[in-house]
N, C-alpha and C positions, 0 to 999 in steps of 0.2 A: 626892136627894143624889148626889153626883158622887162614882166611884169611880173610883180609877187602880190600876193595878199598877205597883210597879219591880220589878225584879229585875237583882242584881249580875251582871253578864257578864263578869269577871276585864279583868286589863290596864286598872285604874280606870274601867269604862264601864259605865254602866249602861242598863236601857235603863224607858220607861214606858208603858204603857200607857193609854189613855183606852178604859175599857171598854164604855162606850157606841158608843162609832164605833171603836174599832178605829186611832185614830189611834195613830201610835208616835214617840217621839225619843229619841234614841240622847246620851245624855251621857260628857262625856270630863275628865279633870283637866286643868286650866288647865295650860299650858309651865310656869309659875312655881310648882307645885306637884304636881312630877312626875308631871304628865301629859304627852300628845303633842300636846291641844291640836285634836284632829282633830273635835272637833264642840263643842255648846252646853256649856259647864260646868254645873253649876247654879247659881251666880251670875250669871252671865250669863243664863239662864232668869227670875231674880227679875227682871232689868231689863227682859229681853225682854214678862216679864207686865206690868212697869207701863206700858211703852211701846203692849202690843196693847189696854192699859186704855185710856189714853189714847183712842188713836182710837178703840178703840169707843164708850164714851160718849159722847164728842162727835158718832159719827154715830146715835147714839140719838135723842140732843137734837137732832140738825139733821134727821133723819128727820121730827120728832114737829113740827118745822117747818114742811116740805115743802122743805128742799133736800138735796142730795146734796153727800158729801164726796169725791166718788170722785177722785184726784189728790194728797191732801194724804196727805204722809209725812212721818218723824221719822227721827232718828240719837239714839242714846243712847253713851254713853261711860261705864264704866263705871272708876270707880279703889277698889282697897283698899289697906287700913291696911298700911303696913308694916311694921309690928311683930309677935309673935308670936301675937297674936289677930288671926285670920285673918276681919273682917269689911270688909262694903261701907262704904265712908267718904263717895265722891259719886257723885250719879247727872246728868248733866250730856244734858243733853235738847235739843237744836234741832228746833221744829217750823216746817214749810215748809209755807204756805200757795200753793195757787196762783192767779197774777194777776185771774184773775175773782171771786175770795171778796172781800167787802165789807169794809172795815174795821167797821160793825154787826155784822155776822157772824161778823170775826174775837173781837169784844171778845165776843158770846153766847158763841162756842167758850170762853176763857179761861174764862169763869165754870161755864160745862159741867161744865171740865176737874176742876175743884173736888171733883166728884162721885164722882171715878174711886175703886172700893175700894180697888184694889192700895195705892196711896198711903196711903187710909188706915189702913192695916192694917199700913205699913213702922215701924220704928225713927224717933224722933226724931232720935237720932243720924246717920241717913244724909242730909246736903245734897245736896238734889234740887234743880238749877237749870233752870230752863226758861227757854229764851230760844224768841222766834216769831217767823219772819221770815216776808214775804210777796213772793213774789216775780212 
């Protein structure tokens, strides 16, 4: 079982702990909800997990293959609701393959992709678009 620590550090940041390794990040309020804006919000962290899901799984499954994904990244874009309930409304995903991945390879990735938790464990409500480009 995985354990983190947060702890509130004043001037809305918090910070977490990954107590197994010792890893740390440091969270900040969005500009648009007085914050400075100076590091990951935690909405931004949810997308950032669905996006580090992403490729990982896919290089699971390309692992369990025998090829390597080493090269291929994504952009996520994140937008929320403008209204007074303050949640994520779209998650808007470009992933970039590059030139030497197969189009067999890229359609195994897409189906991979399928697998990822993060995704299935978000909101209905949040439209996640994935667009793949191969360049």
């Amino acid at each position: 079982m995985t354990k983190v620590k947060c702890s509130y550090l004043g001037n809305l940041n918090c910070e977490a702990i990954h107590l197994q390794s010792g890893s740390l990040i440091i969270t900040d309020a969005p500009l648009d909800h007085c914050g400075k804006g100076e590091s990951f919000s935690p909405t931004d962290l949810l997308a950032t997990s669905l996006g580090t899901c992403l490729l990982t799984i896919m290089a699971i499954k390309a692992n369990s293959q025998g090829f390597d994904l080493e090269g291929i990244y994504l952009n996520i874009e994140k937008a929320m609701t403008q209204n007074s309930e303050r949640k994520i409304k779209e998650l808007k995903i470009d992933i970039f393959m590059p030139e030497r991945i197969s189009k067999k390879i890229i359609d195994f990735l897409k189906k991979a992709s399928e697998d990822c938790p993060v995704t299935r464990n978000l909101s209905q409500e949040i439209d996640i678009k994935i667009n793949w480009h191969h360049e």
